[in-house]
BADOKOL-31522 format. One record per residue (C-alpha): residue number from 1; residue in one letter; x negated, y, z negated. Coordinates in pm, whole numbers, plus 50000, padded with zeros to 5 digits. Layout:
N
<pt i="NUM" aa="A" c1="X" c2="Y" c3="Z"/>
...
REM end
This chain:
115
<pt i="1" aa="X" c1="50286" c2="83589" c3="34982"/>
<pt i="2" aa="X" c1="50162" c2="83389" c3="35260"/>
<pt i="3" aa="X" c1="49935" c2="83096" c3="35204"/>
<pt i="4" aa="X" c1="49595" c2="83217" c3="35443"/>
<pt i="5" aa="X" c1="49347" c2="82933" c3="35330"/>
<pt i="6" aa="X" c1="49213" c2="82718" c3="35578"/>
<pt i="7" aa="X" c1="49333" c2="82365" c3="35603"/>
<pt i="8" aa="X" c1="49158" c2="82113" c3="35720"/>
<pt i="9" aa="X" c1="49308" c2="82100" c3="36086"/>
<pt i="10" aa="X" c1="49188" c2="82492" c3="36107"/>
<pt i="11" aa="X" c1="48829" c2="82373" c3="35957"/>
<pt i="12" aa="X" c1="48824" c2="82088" c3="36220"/>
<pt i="13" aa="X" c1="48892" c2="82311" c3="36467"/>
<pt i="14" aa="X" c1="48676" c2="82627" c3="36321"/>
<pt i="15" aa="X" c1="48377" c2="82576" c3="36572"/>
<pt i="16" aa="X" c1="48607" c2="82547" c3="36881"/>
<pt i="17" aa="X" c1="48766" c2="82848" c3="36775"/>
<pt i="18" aa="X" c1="48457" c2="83050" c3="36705"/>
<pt i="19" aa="X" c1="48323" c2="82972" c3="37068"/>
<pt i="20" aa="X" c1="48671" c2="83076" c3="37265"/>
<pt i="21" aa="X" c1="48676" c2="83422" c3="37061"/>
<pt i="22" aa="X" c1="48269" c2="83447" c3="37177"/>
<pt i="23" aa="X" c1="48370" c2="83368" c3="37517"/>
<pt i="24" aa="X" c1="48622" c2="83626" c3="37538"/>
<pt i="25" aa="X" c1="48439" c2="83917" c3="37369"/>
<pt i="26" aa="X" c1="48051" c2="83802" c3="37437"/>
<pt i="27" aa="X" c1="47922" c2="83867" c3="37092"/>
<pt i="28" aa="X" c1="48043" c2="83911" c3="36759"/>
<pt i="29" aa="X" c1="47893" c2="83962" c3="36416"/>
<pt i="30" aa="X" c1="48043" c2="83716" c3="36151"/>
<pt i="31" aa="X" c1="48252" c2="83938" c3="35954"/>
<pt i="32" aa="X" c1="48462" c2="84053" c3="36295"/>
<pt i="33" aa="X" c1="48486" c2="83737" c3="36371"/>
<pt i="34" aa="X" c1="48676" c2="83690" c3="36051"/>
<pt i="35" aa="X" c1="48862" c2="84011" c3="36114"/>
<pt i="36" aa="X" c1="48972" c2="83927" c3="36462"/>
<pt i="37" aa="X" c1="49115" c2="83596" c3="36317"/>
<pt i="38" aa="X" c1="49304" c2="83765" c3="36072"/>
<pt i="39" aa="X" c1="49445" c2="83997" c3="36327"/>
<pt i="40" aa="X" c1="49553" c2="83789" c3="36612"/>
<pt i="41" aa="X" c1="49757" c2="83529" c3="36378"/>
<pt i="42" aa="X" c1="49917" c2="83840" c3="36188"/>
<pt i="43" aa="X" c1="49750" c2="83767" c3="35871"/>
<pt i="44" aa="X" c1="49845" c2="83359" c3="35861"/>
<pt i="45" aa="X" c1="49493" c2="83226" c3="35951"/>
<pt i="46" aa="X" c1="49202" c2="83336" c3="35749"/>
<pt i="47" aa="X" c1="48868" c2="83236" c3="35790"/>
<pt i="48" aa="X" c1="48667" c2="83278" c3="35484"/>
<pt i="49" aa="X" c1="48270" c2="83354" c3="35533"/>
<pt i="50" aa="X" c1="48211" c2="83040" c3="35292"/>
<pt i="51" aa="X" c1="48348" c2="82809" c3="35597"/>
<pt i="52" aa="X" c1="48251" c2="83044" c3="35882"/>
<pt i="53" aa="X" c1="47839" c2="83057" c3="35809"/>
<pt i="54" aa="X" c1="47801" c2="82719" c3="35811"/>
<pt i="55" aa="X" c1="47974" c2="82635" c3="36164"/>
<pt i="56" aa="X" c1="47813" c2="82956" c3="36282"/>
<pt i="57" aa="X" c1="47469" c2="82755" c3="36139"/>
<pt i="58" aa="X" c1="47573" c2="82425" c3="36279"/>
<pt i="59" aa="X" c1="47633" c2="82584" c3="36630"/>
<pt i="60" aa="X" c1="47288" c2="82753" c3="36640"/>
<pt i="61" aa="X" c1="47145" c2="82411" c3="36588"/>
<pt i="62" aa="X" c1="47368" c2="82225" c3="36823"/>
<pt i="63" aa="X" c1="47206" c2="82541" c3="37075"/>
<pt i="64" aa="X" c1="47522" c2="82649" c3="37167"/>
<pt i="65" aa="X" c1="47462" c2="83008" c3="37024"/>
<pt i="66" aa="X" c1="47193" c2="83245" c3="37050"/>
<pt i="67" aa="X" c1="47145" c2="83506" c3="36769"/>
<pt i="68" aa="X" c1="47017" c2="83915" c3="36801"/>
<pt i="69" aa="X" c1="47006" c2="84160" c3="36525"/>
<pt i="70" aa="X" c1="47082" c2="84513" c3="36540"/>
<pt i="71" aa="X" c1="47062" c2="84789" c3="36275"/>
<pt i="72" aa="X" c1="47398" c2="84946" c3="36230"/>
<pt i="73" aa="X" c1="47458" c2="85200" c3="35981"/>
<pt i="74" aa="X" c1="47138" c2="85146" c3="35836"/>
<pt i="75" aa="X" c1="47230" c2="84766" c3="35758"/>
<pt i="76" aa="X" c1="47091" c2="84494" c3="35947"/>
<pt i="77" aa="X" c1="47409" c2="84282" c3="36160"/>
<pt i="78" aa="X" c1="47332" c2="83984" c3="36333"/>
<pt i="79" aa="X" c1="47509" c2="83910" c3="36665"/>
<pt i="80" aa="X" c1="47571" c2="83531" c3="36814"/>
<pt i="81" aa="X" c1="47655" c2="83468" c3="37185"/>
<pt i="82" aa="X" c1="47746" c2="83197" c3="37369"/>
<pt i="83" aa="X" c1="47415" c2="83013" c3="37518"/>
<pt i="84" aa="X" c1="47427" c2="82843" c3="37858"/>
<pt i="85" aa="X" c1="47487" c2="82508" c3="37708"/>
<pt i="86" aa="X" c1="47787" c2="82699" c3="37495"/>
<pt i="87" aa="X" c1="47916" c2="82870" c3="37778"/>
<pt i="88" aa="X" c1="47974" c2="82465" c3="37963"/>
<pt i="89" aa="X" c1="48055" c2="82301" c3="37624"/>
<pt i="90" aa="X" c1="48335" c2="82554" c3="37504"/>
<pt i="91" aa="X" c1="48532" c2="82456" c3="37771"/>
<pt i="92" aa="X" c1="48563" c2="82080" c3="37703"/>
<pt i="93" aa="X" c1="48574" c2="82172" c3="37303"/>
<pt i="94" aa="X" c1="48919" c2="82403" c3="37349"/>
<pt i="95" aa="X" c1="49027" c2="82103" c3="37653"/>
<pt i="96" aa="X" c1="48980" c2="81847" c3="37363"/>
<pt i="97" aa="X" c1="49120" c2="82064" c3="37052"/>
<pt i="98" aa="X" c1="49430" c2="82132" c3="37251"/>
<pt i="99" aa="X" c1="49489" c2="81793" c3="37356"/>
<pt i="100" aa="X" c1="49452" c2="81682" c3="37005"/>
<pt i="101" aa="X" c1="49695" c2="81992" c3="36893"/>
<pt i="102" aa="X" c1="50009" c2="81855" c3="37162"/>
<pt i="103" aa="X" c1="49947" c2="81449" c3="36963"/>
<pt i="104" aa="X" c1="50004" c2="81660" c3="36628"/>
<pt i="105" aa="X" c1="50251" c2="81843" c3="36780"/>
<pt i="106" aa="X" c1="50431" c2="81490" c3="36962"/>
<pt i="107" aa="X" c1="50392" c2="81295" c3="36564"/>
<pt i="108" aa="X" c1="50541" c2="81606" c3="36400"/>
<pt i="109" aa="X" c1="50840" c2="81630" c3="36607"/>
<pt i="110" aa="X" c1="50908" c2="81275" c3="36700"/>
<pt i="111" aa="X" c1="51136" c2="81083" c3="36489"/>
<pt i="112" aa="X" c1="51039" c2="80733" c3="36433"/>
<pt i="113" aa="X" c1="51278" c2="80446" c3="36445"/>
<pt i="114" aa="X" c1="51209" c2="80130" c3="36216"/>
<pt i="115" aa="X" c1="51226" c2="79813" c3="36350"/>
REM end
């Protein structure tokens, strides 16, 4: 069985992610948010709600998301969305994450020569 925990590169990286998948879909309630992780890595990223809530937290005070609730089902979900200052900012987050991503990527598959 595969190994689904976040690591610490995926926690760095958690906010940046949460903003592109609210870009793409407009809103999402936290638990899709999880699900749609799952789903587009095939099961080899998971997100747990213990590390999502927070960075969903940390981005409402940062004002890059806005919050609505909604009764669904007869439960209460509540929906984040990119505000205006997200919508500008997620672009220079995923410019910075992926930039950061090709250095890992350069230092994992260069082979260093001693002296």
């Amino acid at each position: 069985m595969k190994n689904t925990e976040t690591g610490p590169v995926v926690k760095g990286s958690l906010a940046t992610i949460v903003l592109k998948l609210l870009e793409q879909n407009d809103r999402m309630y936290g638990y899709e948010i999880t699900k749609v992780v799952r789903e587009m890595t095939d099961n080899k990223m998971a997100i747990t709600e213990a590390a999502l809530y927070p960075a969903l937290h940390k981005l409402l005070e940062e004002g890059l998301l806005e919050t609505t609730t909604e009764t669904v089902d007869g439960r209460r979900r509540k929906y984040y969305t990119l505000s205006k200052k997200g919508k500008t900012e997620t672009a220079d987050r995923v410019n910075a994450l992926q930039e950061a991503l090709i250095s890992v990527q350069i230092l994992l598959n260069t082979k260093l020569s001693h002296g």
